[in-house]
N, C-alpha and C positions, 0 to 999 in steps of 0.2 A: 318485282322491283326493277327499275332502271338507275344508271344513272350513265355519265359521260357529258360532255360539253356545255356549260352553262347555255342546258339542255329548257209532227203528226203521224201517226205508222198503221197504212193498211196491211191487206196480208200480203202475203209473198206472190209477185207476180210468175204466169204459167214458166214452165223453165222452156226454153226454144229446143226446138229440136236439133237432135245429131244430125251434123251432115252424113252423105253415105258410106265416108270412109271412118269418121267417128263411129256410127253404127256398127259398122263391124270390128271395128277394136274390142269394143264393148261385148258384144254377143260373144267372140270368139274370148273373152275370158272367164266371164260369169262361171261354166262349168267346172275352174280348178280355181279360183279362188272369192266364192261364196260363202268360203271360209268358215261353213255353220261347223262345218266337220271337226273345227277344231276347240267350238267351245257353245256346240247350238242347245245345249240343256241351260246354259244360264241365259239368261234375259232381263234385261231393263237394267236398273244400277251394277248390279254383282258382274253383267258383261262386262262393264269396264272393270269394275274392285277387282275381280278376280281375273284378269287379262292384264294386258299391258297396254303405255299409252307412247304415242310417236309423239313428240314434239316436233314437228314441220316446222323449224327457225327460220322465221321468212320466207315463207315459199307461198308463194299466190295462188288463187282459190284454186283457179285452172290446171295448175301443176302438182296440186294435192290431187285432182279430181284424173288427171290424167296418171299421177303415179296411185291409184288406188289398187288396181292388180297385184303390185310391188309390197303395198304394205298389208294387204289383208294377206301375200303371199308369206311375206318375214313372221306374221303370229300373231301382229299387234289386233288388240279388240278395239282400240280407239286411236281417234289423230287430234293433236291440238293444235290447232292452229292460234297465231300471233293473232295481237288484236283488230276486229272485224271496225272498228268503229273509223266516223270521221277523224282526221288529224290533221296535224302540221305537215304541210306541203314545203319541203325547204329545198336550199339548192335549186330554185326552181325545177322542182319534181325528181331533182338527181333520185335514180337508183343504184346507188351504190350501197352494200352493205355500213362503208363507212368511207369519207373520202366527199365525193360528190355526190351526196346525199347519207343518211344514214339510219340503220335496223329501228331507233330507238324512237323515230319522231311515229310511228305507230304506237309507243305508251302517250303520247305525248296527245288528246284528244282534242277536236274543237268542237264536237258534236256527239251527242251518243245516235247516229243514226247507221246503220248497214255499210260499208262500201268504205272504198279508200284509193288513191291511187299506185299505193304500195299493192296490193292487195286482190283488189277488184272491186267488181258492183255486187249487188244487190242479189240479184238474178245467177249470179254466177256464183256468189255464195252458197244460195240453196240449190243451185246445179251438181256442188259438190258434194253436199249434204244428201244429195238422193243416189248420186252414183256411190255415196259411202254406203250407204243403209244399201245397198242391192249386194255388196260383197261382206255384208255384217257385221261390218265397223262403228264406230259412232263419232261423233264429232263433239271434242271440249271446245269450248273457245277459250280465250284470255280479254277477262275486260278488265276496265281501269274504270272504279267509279269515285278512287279519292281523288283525283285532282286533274287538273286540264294545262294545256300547253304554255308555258312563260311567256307565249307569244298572245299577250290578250289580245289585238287588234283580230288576230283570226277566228276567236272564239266566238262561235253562232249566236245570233241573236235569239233563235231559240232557245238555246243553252239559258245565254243569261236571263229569260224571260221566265223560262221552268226556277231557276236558281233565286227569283223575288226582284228580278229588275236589274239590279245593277251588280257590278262585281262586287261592291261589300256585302253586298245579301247573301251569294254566290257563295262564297270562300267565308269561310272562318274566321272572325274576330284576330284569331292570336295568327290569323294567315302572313302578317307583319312581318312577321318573324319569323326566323329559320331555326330548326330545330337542333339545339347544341347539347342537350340531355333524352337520350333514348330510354331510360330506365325514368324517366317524367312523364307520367303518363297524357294529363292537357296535353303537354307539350307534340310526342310522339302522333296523336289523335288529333290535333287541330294546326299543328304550327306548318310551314313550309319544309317538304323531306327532300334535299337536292335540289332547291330552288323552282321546286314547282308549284303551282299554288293549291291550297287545300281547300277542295267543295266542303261546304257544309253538308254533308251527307245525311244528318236530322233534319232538312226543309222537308215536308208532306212535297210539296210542289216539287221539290227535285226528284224524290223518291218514286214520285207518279210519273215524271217523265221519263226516270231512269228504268226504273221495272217496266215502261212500255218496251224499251228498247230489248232489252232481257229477252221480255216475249213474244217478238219481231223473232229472235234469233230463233226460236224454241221453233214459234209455226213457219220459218225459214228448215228448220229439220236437225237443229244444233240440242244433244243430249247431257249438256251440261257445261258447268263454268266452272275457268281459275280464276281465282281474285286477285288480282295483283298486289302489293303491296295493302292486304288484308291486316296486318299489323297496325295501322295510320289508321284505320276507325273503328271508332270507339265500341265496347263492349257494354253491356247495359250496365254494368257497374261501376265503368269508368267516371273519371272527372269528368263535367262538364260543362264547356261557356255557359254564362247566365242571358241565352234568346230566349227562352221558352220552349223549347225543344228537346226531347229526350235522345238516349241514346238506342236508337230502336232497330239502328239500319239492317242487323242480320235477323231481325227477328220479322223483317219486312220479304229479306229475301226467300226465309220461309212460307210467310204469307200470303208474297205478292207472286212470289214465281211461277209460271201456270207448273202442276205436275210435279211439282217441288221433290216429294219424297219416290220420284222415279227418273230426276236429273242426277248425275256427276258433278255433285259441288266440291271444292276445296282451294282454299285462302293460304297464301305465298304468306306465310308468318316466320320469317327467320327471325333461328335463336339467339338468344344474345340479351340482355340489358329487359330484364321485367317482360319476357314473351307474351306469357301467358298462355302456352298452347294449350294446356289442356282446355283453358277455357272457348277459346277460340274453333276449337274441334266440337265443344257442345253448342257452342254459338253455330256453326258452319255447316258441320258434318264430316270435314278433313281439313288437315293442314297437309303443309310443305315437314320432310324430316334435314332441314340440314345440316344440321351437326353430323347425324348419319354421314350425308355425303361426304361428308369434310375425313368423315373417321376411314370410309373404304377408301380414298383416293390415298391419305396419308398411309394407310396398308399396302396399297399398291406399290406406290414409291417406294416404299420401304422392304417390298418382297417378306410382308408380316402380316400373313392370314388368321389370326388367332380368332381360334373359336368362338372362344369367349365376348374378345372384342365385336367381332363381326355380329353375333349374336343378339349384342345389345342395342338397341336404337337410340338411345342418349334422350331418352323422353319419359318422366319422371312416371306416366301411368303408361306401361310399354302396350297396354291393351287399348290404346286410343286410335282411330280411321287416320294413317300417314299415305300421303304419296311421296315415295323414297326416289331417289335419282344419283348417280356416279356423278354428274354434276347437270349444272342448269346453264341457262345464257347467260344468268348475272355471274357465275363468279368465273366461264368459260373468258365470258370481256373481260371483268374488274379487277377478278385476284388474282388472272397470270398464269390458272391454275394449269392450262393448259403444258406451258412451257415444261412443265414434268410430268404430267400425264400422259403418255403416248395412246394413239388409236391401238394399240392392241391391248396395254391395259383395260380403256375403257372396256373393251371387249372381254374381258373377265371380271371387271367388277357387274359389269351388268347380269353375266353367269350368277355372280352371288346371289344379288340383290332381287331378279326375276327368278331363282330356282325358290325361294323362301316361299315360307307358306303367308305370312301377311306383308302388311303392306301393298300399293299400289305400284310399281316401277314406272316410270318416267324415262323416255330414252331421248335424252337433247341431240338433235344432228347436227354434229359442226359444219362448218361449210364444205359445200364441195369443192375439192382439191386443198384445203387449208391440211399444214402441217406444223404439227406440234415445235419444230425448232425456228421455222425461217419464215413461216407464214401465215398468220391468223386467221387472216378472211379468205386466203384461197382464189377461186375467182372473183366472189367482192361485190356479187348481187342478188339486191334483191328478187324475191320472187323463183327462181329458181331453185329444183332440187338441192338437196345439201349430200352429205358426204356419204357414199356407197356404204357405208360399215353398218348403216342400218338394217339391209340388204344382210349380212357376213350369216354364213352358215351355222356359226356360232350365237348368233343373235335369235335367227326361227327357231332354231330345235331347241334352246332353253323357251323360249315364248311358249310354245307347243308343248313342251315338257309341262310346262307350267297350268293352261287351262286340262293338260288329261290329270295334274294331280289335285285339282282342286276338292279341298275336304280332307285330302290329308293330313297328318301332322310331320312335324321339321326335328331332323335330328342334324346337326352342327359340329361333325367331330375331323381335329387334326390328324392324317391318315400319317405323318412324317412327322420326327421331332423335331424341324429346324421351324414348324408353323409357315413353309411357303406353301404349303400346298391343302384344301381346306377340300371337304365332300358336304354335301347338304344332303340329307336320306328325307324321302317325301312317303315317309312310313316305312313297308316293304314294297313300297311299288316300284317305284324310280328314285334313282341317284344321280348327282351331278358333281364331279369330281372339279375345280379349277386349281392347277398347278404354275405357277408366277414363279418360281428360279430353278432351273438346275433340271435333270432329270428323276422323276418320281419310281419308286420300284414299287410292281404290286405284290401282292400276298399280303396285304392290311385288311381287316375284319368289315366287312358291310352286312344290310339288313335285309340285301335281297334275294330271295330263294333260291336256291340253287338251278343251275342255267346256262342256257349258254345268250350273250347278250352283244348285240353290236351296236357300235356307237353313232348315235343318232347327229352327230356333226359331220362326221368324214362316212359316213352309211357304208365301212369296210372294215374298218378294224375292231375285231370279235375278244369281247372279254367274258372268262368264266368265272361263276360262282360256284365253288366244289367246299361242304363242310363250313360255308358263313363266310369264305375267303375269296377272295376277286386276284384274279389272274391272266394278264396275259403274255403274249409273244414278247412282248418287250417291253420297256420302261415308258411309261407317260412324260412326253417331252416339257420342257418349260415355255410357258405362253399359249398351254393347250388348254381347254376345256372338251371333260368327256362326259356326254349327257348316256345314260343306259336307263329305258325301259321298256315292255313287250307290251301288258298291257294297257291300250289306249292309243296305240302307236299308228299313224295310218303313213302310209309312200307317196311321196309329194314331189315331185319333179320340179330340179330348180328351175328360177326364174332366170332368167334372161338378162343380162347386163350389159348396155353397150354405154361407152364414155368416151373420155381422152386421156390418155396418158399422163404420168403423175407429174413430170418435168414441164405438163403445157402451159405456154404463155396467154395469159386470157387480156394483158391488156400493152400497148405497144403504142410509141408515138410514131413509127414507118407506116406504111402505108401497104402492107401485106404480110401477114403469117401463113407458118404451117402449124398446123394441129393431127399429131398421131391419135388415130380413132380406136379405143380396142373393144372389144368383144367377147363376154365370157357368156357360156351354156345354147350357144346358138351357132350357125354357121353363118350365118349371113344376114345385114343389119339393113336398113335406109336412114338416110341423113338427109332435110332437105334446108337449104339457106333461106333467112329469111320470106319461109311460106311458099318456095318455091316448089319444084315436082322433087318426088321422093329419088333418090340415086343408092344404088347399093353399093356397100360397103364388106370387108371382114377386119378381123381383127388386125392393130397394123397398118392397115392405110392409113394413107399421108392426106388431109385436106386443105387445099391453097386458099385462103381468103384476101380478099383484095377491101380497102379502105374503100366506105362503102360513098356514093355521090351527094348524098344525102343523109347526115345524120353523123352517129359515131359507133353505134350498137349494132353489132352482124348476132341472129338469134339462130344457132340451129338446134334442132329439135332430129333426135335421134329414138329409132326403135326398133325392136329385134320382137321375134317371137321363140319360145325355149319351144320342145318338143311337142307339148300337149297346145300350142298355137294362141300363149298367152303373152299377149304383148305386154313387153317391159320399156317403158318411156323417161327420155332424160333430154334435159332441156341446158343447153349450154348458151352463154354471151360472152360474145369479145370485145373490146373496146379500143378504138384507134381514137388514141386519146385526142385533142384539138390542141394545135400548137401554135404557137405565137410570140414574137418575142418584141421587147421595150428597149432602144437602146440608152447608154446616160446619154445626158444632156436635154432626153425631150422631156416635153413639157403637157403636163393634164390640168385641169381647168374643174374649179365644183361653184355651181352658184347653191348657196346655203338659204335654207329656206327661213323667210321671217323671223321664226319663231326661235331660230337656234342663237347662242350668244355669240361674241364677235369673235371668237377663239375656235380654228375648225382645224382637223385635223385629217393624215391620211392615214391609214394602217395598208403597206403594202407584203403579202405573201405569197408560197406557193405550196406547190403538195411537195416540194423538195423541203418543205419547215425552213426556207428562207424567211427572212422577215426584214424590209425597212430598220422597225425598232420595235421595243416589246408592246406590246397595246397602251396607249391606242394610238401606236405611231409617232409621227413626225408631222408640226404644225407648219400649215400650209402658208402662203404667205397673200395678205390680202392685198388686191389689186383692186378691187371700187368696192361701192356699196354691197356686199353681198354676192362677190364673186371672188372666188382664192386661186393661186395656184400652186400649182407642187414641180419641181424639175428633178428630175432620174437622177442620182449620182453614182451609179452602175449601169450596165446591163443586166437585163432582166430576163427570166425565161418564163415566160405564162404567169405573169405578176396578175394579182385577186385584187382588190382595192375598198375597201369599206371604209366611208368617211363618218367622220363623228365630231362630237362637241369637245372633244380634250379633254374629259373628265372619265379616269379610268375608273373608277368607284360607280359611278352611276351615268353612266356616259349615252347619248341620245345619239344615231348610229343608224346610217342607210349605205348597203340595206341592211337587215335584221341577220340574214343567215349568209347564204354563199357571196365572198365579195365581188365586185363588178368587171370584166376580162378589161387589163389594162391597154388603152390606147393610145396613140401619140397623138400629139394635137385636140383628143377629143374635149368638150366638157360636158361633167355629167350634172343631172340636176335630178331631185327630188320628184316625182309625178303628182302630179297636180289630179285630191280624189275628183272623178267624174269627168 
């Protein structure tokens, strides 16, 4: 699910080859993290069920494909990437997570075809789909097949041609409407969810073009799908419009999908108002757990591990296929959740929820460099890495924990009576203790056989089992996770990390920054600017960037190799934002097209949330036939300008998305199609 901002297929062509120094990136990691070692008995679906999955938030094919050492290195059996599909291209192409451009206009589709320019091509999709399958990961994707971008002018004539012709065929009868009862089920399955428009997902002809694209991704090298907002269509036993059309669509996705019963399917069905998950799990094959999520984060916050609570998954048949998650992108955006979550919580809720015996875990990576109190987006683009903690030493050794205990069974008990501190037992094999306040004392009862055992996070501190009892040198600190098991256990040498410092500034209206580089498990890094030759680095160095002749985006691409010569890669952007200023008194010009009535208006802002007046501004004053103006009554710093018909309810508005950089003297007009 999204929400924010009133918001023909042959096979996959050959993938091009590595250049020579990609080539040896490549070869030189294959040997430590082909990753079979950690989970090479399962194969086909159970690699993922029983593994764990990366959610890559944004991060483009390329950057998936170049950090795959990294993630087949942290434990995960899968990566999901954001969705593969055509979309709204807004801000003219801005990539910014949010700002100039934004994460979301990838739900937002005008085409179900490969490629994007958030994203990438085609080609470059299944380049990362084969470098994933060489280190023995898989690849989910995220499609969207209820609904397509509010923006119809961009939506393919394809689209509308699969969809019966025109947008009424396309979209749903009750698509009129926007949906103000969740627990209505019509309503929920056909009506408008966030002002997006709802495909009739019953047209055969939609269904037939939709499932081509499906299996475009599949012979592309993609091992499964999330459904996005899987909730919005309909279940066979749902209400439905009177077209002639049933409600068949998941029983197609069974049907139509090539390989169906050896894909990773599972439908984003949040709880809340007439779910229906359980049915949606026999319709699917999995759902989304978020009440779950909702319940570990509220734990966290609260420094309240209860067994019991943790225990339970909030899902009325608990034996039903979940993919569980600390949280996701929707409620990391919507509900704020972040602002009391800190990255070291999430990093013991994930302890939890990846030591358990079911369920699927889901690891959402917030942004690179975003912080829980003062910064959301962090650096704030698309396409690039996100936040090192997926990497944290605490993240692989539960992942790995996790595929050597698979078959086990889960025992869930309070080792302290205050419930901050919770153990998950994976029979007698392996235990995963996470401790959230205070210091822990051991000599509390466990199930693993007497031993001596070290802890597979910090691979130094030795705890014993004497008589059923675990014991060590000292107390288990608060905000620690201690994973202990021998057998299955293999020595994995860390990966490599190079970045920038947590204070760095990724965006500036000067015309030059410094960025501190650091470097962890390596001695010495390269950095190169914008495709330039590679320069070494250690941890620590200072790098001077200068506002670039051309453009506003400086790209550097950073990489280190850890001891066994496995390169760890990370992709940074800066932005020397474009400045410009308006003074009062000047004067802009719009000649309004035809068709608009004689009442025109401006709306002027900036990314300061300045504003003229609230939408849709201040009416312009007409000077002849079809041409207005507007005069300053401030100074302005980088003023936006989208002019419109004055009708804030339904208002007709160019351009559509990012507003026009304001100039003095100029006037703007409409383009004339062709």
């Amino acid at each position: 699910m999204l929400t924010g901002t009133a918001l023909s297929f042959g096979g996959c062509a050959e993938e091009k080859k590595n250049t020579s120094s990609d080539a040896s990136q490549t070869s030189a990691a294959k040997p430590v993290a082909s990753a079979d070692s950690a989970s090479g008995y399962l194969t086909g679906v159970q690699r993922v069920a029983k593994g764990a999955i990366l959610q890559a938030f944004s991060w483009d094919f390329n950057t998936i494909k170049e950090s795959m050492p990294d993630i087949a290195a942290a434990g995960f059996t899968a990566v999901q990437t954001s969705p593969v599909n055509n979309c709204l291209e807004g801000e003219d192409g801005g990539m910014e997570l949010y700002g100039d451009g934004k994460w979301y206009y990838h739900y937002q589709p005008t085409d179900f075809k490969i490629g994007n320019y958030q994203l990438g091509t085609r080609d470059e999709f299944k380049a990362m789909c084969d470098t994933a399958h060489e280190y023995g990961v898989r690849v989910i994707v995220d499609v969207i097949a209820n609904h397509t971008t509010p923006q119809l002018s961009q939506v393919s004539q394809d689209l509308i041609k699969a969809g019966g012709g025109s947008f009424e065929t396309l979209f749903h009868e009750n698509n009129k409407k926007d949906i103000t009862d969740y627990s209505d089920r019509l309503q929920c399955t056909t009506a408008k969810m966030g002002g997006l428009p709802d495909i009739n997902t019953e047209r055969p002809s939609f269904q037939e073009y939709f499932f081509s694209f499906i299996n475009d991704c599949i012979d592309c090298g993609a091992d499964g799908f999330r459904y996005d907002t899987a909730k919005h269509i309909g279940l066979p036993d749902d209400p439905k419009e009177d077209d002639g059309f049933t409600n068949n669509f998941w029983e197609k996705v069974k049907t139509d999908t090539k390989d169906y019963a050896d894909k990773f399917i599972y439908g984003e069905v949040l709880q809340g108002g007439n779910d229906k998950i359980e049915e949606y799990v026999q319709a699917i094959g999995r759902t989304t757990a978020s009440v779950y999520g909702s319940k570990i984060r509220a734990a966290l916050e609260n420094h309240m591990l209860s067994a019991s609570s943790m225990k339970e998954y909030w899902i009325d048949d608990p034996d039903v296929n979940l993919v569980t998650w600390i949280e996701s992108h929707d409620n990391y955006i919507n509900d704020q959740t972040w602002r009391t979550i800190s990255d070291e919580q999430v990093l013991l809720g994930w302890a939890v929820i990846a030591a358990r015996k079911d369920g699927t875990p889901l690891f959402f990576d917030r942004p690179y460099n975003s912080d829980p109190e003062t910064n959301e987006w962090g650096m704030n683009r698309i396409g690039t890495q996100g936040s090192d903690i997926y990497k944290d030493a605490r993240v692989s050794a539960v992942n790995f924990f996790r595929t050597a205990m698979a078959g086990e069974d889960e025992t869930l008990i309070n080792p302290d009576s205050d419930f901050t501190a919770l153990q998950i037992e994976r029979g007698k094999k392996g235990l995963v203790i996470v401790n959230s306040d205070g210091e822990l004392k051991t000599g509390f009862a466990v199930s693993l056989p007497d031993g001596s055992y070290t802890d597979r996070v910090d691979n130094k501190t030795v705890y014993t089992v004497k008589d059923g009892k675990l014991t060590s040198d000292k107390p288990i600190p608060e905000n620690t996770v201690v994973v202990l098991y021998n057998e299955g256990y293999k020595e994995r040498t860390p990966m490599a990390n190079p970045g920038a410092a947590a204070d760095t500034v990724f965006k500036t209206e000067g015309d030059s920054l410094t960025a501190t580089l650091t470097l962890e498990n390596a001695e010495t890094g390269t950095y190169s600017v914008d495709g330039g030759e590679p320069v070494s680095f250690k941890n620590g160095d200072k790098l001077e960037l200068k506002r670039p002749a051309d453009g506003t985006v400086v790209k550097v691409e950073l990489r280190a190799e850890n001891k066994d010569k496995v390169v760890s890669y990370e992709r940074l952007e800066f932005t020397f934002a474009k400045v410009f200023e308006v003074k009062k008194g000047a004067v802009v010009y719009f000649e309004k097209p035809a068709e608009w009535a004689d009442t025109v208006n401006v709306y002027i802002y900036n990314t300061d949330e300045d504003e003229n007046e609230s939408w849709p501004g201040e009416a312009m004053k007409k000077e002849s036939d079809g041409k207005y103006s507007y005069t300053f009554t401030a100074d302005w710093k980088c003023p936006l300008l989208i002019f419109n018909d004055g009708n804030a309810a339904q208002s007709v508005q160019y351009p559509d998305t990012k507003g026009l950089e304001g100039e003095a003297g100029k006037t703007y007009a409409v383009p004339k199609e062709g």
